[in-house]
C-alpha positions in Angstrom: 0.0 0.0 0.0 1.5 3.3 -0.9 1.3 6.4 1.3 -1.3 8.1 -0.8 -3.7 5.1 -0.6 -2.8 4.8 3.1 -4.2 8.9 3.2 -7.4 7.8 1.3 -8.2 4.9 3.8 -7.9 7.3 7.1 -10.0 10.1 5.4 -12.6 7.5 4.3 -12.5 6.4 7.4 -12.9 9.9 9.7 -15.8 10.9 7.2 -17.6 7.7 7.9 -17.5 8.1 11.8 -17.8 11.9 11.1 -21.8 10.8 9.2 -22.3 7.4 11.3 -21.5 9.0 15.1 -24.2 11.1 14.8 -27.0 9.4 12.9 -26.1 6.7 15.8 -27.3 9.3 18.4 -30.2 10.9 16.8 -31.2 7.5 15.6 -30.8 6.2 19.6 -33.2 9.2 20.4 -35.3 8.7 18.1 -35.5 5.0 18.5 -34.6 3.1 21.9 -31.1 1.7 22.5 -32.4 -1.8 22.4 -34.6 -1.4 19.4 -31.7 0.3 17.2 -29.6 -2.9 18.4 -31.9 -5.6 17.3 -32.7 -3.7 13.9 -28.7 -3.2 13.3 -28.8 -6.9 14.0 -31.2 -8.0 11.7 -29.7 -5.7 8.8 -26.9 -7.4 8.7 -27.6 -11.0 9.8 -30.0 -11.7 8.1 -28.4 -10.9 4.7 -25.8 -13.0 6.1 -28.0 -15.9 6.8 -29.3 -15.9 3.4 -25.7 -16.2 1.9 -24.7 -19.2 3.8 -27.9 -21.0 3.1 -28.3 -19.9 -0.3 -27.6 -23.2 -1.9 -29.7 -25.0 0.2 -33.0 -22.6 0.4 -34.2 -19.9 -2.4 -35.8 -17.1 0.6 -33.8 -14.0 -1.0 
């Protein structure tokens, strides 16, 4: 990795958490802590899910 790619990742990286930090918080308020949890859980497990068992069952 060169030192200019190494520059992209950490400013990818502190715009991410500079969007995702807040949404997190407003979303918290706006939501409950527990609710945001099990809804972050199901957006990505379940996708998950379906692409380990996607030879076995057709559900996505």
């Amino acid at each position: 990795m060169s030192v200019n790619e190494g520059t992209w990742v950490i400013t990818v990286f502190a715009a991410s958490n500079a969007v995702s930090i807040p949404l997190t918080g407003w979303l918290t308020q706006r939501l409950e802590q527990v609710r945001l949890f099990v809804g972050e859980i199901l957006m990505f497990g379940c996708p998950r899910g379906c692409a380990v068992s996607r030879p076995i069952c057709r559900c996505c």
